[in-house]
C-alpha positions as CSV (number, residue, x, y, z in Angstrom):
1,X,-11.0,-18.8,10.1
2,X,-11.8,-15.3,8.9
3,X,-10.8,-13.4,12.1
4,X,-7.7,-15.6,12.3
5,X,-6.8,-14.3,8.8
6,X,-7.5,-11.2,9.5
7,X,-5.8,-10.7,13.2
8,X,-2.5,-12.6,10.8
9,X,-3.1,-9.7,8.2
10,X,-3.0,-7.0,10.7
11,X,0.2,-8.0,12.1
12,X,1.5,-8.7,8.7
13,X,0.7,-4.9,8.3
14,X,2.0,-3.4,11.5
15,X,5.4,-5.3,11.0
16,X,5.9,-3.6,7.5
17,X,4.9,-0.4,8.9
18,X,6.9,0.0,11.9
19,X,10.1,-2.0,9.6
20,X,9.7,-1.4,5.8
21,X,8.2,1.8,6.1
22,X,4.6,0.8,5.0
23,X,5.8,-1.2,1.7
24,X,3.8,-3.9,1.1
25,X,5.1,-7.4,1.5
26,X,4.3,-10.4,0.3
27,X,1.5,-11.3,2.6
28,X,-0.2,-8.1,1.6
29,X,0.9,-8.3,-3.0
30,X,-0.9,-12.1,-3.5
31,X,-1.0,-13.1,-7.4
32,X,-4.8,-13.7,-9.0
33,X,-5.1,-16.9,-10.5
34,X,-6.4,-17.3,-14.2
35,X,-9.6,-20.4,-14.2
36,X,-6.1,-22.6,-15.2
37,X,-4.8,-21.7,-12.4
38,X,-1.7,-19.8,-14.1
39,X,-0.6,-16.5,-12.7
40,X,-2.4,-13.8,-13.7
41,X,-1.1,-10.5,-11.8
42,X,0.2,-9.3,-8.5
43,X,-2.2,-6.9,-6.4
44,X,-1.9,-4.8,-3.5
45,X,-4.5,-5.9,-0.7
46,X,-5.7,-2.5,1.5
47,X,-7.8,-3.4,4.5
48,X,-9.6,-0.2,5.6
49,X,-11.1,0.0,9.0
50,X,-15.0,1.4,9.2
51,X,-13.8,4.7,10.4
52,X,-11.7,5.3,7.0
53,X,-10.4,8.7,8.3
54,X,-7.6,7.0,11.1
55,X,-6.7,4.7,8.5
56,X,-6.2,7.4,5.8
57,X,-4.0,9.8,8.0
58,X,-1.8,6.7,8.6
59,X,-1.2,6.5,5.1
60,X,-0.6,9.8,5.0
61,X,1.7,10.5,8.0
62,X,4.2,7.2,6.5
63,X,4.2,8.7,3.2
64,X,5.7,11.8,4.0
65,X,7.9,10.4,6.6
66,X,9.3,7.5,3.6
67,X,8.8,8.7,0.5
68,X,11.9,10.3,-1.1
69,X,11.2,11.3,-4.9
70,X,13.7,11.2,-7.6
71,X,14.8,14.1,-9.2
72,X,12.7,13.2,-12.2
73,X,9.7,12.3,-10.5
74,X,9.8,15.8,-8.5
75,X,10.0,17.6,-12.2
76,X,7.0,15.5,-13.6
77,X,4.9,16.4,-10.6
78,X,5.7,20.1,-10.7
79,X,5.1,19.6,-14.3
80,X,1.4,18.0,-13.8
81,X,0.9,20.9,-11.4
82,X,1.2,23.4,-14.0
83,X,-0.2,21.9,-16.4
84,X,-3.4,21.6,-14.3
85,X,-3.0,25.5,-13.4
C-alpha cells in the first residue's frame, strides 16, 4: 500500500511539474484533521529523495524558470537585502 501511494504521489508530482510549473495540487495540499474530525489547515506535502541535492536543484531550476515577482514583492526583497547589509 505504501509504495502504491508513493509511485501515485510521484506521478502526481511529475504532472504538476512538467504542467503547472511545480505548483502544488491537490494531491500534494491535504487538510489535517482536528480529533473531531473538522478541518484544521491545508499543508504542502514535500517528498525528498535520500540524495536531497537532485531533488533541491529541481526546485531550484522550476523556480527560476516560473516564478515572476510582483513589482511589490521585487521592492520588499531588495528592501530585506539591504536591510541585512
Amino acid at each position: 500500500m505504501q509504495e502504491k501511494f508513493l509511485d501515485w504521489q510521484c506521478q502526481s508530482r511529475m504532472n504538476a511539474f512538467r504542467t503547472q510549473g511545480g505548483r502544488p495540487n491537490t494531491s500534494m495540499t491535504p487538510y489535517l484533521l482536528d480529533d473531531k474530525g473538522n478541518e484544521y489547515a491545508q499543508i504542502i506535502v514535500v517528498l525528498v529523495e535520500n540524495d536531497c541535492e537532485e531533488t533541491t536543484r529541481l526546485f531550484e531550476y522550476n523556480f527560476k524558470k516560473h516564478m515572476i515577482l510582483p513589482k511589490d514583492t521585487t521592492r520588499l526583497i531588495s528592501f530585506c537585502h539591504l536591510s541585512s547589509s
